[in-house]
Structures are given as C-alpha cells and as structure tokens.
N, C-alpha and C positions, 0 to 999 in steps of 0.2 A: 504493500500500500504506500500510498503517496505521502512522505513526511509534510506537516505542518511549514508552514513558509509564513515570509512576512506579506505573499502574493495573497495570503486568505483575512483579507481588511474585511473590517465590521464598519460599516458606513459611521455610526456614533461615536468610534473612535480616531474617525478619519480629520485631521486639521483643516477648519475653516479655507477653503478656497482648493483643494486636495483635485486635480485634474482639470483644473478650469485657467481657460486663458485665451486673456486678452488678445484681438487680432489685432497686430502693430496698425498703425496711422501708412507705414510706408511698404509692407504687407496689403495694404486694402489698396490702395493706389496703384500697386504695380498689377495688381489682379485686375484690378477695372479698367488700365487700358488694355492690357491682355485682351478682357472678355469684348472689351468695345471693337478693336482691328480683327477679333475675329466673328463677330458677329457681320462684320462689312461684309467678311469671304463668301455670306449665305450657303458656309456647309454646316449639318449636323455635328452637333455638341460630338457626335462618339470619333468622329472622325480628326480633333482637335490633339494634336499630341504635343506631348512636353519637348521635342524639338525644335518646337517654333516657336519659343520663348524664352528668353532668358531666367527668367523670376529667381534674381538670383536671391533677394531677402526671403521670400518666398520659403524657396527649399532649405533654408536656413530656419526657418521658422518651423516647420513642418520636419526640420531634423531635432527639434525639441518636441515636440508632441510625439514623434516616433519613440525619444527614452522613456516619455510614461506609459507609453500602450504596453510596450516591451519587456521594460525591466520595471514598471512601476504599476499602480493599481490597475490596469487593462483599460482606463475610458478614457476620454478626452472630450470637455464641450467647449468649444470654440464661440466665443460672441467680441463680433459678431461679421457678417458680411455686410456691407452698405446697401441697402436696396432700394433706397430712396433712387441713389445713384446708379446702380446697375440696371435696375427693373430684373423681373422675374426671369428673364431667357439668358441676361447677363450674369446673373446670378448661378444658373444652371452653369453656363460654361464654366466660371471662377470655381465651383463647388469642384467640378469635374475636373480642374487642372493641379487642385491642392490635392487632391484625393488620390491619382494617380500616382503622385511626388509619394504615396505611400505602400500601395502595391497596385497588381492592374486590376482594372475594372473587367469584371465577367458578367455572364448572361443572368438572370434572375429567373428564368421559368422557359418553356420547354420551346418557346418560338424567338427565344433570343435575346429578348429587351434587354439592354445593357444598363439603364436608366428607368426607374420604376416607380408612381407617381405612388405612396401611400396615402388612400382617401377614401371617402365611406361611400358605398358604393348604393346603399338601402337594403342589400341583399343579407342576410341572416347566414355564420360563420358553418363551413361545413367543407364537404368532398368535392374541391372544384373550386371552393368560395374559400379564399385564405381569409385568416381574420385581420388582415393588415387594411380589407378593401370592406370593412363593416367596421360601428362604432362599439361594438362588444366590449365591456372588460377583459383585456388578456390575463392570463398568469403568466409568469416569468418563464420565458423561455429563450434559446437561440435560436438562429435564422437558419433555415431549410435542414432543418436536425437530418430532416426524412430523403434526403440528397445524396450521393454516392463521396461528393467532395464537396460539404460544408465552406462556404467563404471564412478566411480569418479574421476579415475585418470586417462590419458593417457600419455603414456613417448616414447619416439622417440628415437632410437639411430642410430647417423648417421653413417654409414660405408663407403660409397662415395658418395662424391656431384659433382653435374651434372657440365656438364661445361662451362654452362652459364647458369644465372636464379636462380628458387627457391629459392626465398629470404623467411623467414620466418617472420608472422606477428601474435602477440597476443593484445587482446585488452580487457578491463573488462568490463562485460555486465551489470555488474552493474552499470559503472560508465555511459553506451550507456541508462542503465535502469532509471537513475536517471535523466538525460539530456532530455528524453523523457518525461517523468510526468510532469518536471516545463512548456515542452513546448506543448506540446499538451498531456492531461493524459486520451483524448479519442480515441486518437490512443493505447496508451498505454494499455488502458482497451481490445482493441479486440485482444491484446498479449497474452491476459490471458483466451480467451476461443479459443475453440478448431479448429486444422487446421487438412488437411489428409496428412499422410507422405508417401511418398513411402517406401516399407520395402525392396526395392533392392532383391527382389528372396529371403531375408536368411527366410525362412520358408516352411513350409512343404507344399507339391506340390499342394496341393487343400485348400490351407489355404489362408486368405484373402489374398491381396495385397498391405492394408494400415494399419495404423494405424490411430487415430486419439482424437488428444492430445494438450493444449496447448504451446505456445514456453515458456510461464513464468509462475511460480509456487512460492509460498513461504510455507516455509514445517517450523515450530520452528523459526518462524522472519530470515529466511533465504532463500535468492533469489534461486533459481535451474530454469535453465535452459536448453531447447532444442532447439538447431537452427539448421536449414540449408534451404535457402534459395531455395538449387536445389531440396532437396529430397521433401518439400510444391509445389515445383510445378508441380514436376510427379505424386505428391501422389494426390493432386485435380483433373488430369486429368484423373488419373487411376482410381479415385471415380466417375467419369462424373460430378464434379460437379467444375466449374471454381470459384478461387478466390473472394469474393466478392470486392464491391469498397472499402470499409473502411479497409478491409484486404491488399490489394496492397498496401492503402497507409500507411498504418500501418508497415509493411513490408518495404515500400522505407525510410519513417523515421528511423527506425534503423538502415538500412544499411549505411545509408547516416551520422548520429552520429557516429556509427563504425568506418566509413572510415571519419570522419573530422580531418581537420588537426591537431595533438599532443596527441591524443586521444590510437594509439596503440604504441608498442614496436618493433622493427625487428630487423634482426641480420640475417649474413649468418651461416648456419647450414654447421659445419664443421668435416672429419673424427675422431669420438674419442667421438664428443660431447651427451650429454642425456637429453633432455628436459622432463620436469612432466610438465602436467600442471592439474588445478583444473577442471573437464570436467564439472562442472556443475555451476561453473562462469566464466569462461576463452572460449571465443570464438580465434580460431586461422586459418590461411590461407596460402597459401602460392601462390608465381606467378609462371606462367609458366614457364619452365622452356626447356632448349636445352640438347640435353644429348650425352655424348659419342659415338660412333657408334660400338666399339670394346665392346661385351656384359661383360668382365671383369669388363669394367672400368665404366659399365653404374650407376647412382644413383639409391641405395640403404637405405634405412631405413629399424628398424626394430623395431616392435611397438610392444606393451604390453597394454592391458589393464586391470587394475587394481579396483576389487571389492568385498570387506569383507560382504555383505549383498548378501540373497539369495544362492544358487547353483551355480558353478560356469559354468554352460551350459551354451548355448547362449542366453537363456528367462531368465534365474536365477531362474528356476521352477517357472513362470510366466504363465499364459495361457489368451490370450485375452478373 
C-alpha cells in the first residue's frame, strides 16, 4: 500500500491562499495580443499552436503553476483572464495556448471535440447524458474514470456562472486514500480490484458498454486514481451484474471520508477564472446548480483535457 505523503492535504489544514494565483498584468497582455493576431487568421482555436508565439512571461508563468500541480497539492485556480478585453472567443484561444504550455490537448468523447462546452443541457444525468451537460449535484469524482486513458490534467475555464449554485469542491484522494487504510484497509483493498464502468455511449456502436477497472492503482509508489460513483453504478447494471456487499460498502466509506468535515477545498467559480487540477489524484464536484433563463447569460465552462502519453484520440490508440 501506498505510504502517507504530505500529497494527502486536508483542505482545513491547507494555508490561506494554498494553489491560487494571481495572473500577472504582463501575462494577460501578452495572451491578448496573442489571442487578438490570431483570431485575424479566422482559423479554429485547435489548430493554434505554441509555435507561433512567443509568450515568453507566459510559459514562465505556467512553469510555476506546473510545480504545484506536480510536486504540490495537485490544483491550481488561476484569476483571472481579462474578458472584458478579450471577449468570449478571445478568451477561448488564451485559455487554449496556457493550457497546452502544460500538456496537449486530446479528444473528450468518441467524435473528437478537443474543446468541450460544460453547460446544462435540461436533459436529466444518465447512459448517453454525462452529468457535466445537466445541472445535477455531482459527487466527487475524476474525469472519464470509464476511458481506457484517463486525461492527467483537467482545466475548466469559467465564462459564466449560473445564478445561483454550483459551488465548486476538490478534495485529495489521497488524503480520503490514506484515512481509509488506518480505518478499515479491507474496504480499502476491494478499491483496488476491479468495478464495471459505464462508458457513457463514447464508443463504437457495437462495442462493449463497460469497462472494467479498479478505482485505485499505484503505478512508480504513486496513487492514480478513477472515481465516479454514478458511472460504477450504471456500469454494474449494464454488466447484469449488481455491486457486491463489501463493494457498496467500500464505496460509502470513501465517499463519506471525501465529504467529512475539512477534508475538501471550495470556492465559487467565477467569469475569467481557470482551474487545473491533477485528474488522477484530485477528485472534484460540484452542486446543483439554478441557471439563467435568457440562453446568453446561461453557465458556461469550457474544459480541456490534457495528455502527453498515447495518441491524442479518445482511446489514446488504446483498444480494450
């Protein structure tokens, strides 16, 4: 089992300001003419690469946010981008040129999007219908757990928030990982072999409907992680084969460490700001949320995920 690290932070413990920073004055400035000479080109944001830029404060800037995803608590929230001055499309490309400066941007679902609008769609969370595109409470999970190659980084950039709700929560699975072991390490054990996931549709039409994979792994004395609590239990269903007992309760022990009191981080997610976080120790959630009625003004994110290993298709040239 995985020794105890200072990687397994209790959000209540964490110093006043712990992963948050300021985007420089001369940071915002060289992103916005960046974003402005390349919106002239009228090519698409994916086709923008860091060749044709210098940004050299930039990647100086974004080579300190790399030591805390890295070697520090696994998140980083950036505020803010200028959007007064960018506008929404300018903003898209600047999000897209810091991001890359971190690892490359890959497909998010089975037709390719490299760039993924997270917004409420009215459609109720289910087989087909991720819960990122409805205003559901999530629980704390990582991004496409049920994927053959999980992203390592995910980054969120808010463009509007709703108008009541969605508050944002991250928590370290490590620290839910290590919490479990002193207290029962035989729940913890059936963490570590295998559940069925649902794959949510993103595969090919006659292709299985699940996956099936441990939530915890350690790869080089290092934790990795795949959670999500909804996608284990479409994906048991959709296998015929229901939850065993020591699995549920294996399952409600984590969730329940997760959500104990001081354990995660929140914060409301606001226009401009950019969240990274490590997807494969960092579990995150968010609440329900109310939204606009005017579709202008409805919440908007706009996600990236980010992975230097494999192909950057949606398997990463992976085949189950």
């Amino acid at each position: 089992m995985l020794d105890a690290s200072s990687r397994a932070w209790r959000g209540s413990e964490l110093a006043s300001g712990t992963g948050r920073f300021d985007l420089p004055l001369e940071v915002a400035e060289e992103l916005t003419v960046a974003a402005r000479i390349y919106e002239q080109s009228g090519q698409p944001i994916i086709e923008a690469h860091l060749a044709q830029f210098e940004l050299t404060v930039t990647k100086e800037f974004i080579a300190k946010v790399l030591v805390e995803l890295k070697d520090g608590v696994g998140f980083a929230l950036i505020d803010r981008l200028p959007l007064d001055e960018l506008g929404e499309d300018g903003a898209k490309i600047a999000y897209w040129l810091m991001c890359s400066l971190i690892e490359r941007p890959v497909a998010q679902n089975w037709i390719g999007d490299l760039i993924y609008d997270v917004t409420d769609t009215g459609r109720p969370p289910g087989n087909g219908v991720r819960p990122d595109k409805t205003n559901a409470e999530q629980n704390f999970h990582t991004d496409n757990s049920y994927n053959l190659c999980p992203p390592n980084y995910v980054t969120l950039l808010c463009l509007r928030a709703a108008k009541i709700g969605g508050l944002s929560h991250i928590v370290s699975l490590e620290a839910a990982h290590e919490a479990l072991r002193l207290e029962r390490p035989d729940l913890l054990n059936r963490l570590y072999q295998p559940f069925y996931f649902d794959r949510q549709k993103e595969h090919a039409p006659k292709d299985t409907m699940t996956t099936h994979h441990p939530l915890f792994t350690v790869e080089d004395n290092r934790l990795l992680a795949r959670l999500s609590r909804f996608q284990v239990s479409n994906g048991q269903r959709l296998a015929g084969e229901p939850i065993d007992a020591l699995g549920v309760e294996a399952l409600d022990a984590l969730e329940a460490h997760m959500n104990a009191p001081g354990m995660d981080v929140s914060f409301t997610f606001e226009p401009g700001q950019i969240q990274i976080l490590d997807n494969r120790r960092i579990g995150h959630r968010r609440t329900g949320f109310e939204d606009w009625p005017e579709p202008h003004l409805k919440r908007l994110l706009v996600r990236l995920w980010l992975r230097n290993w494999g192909s950057s298709d949606y398997h990463g040239g992976l085949d189950l």
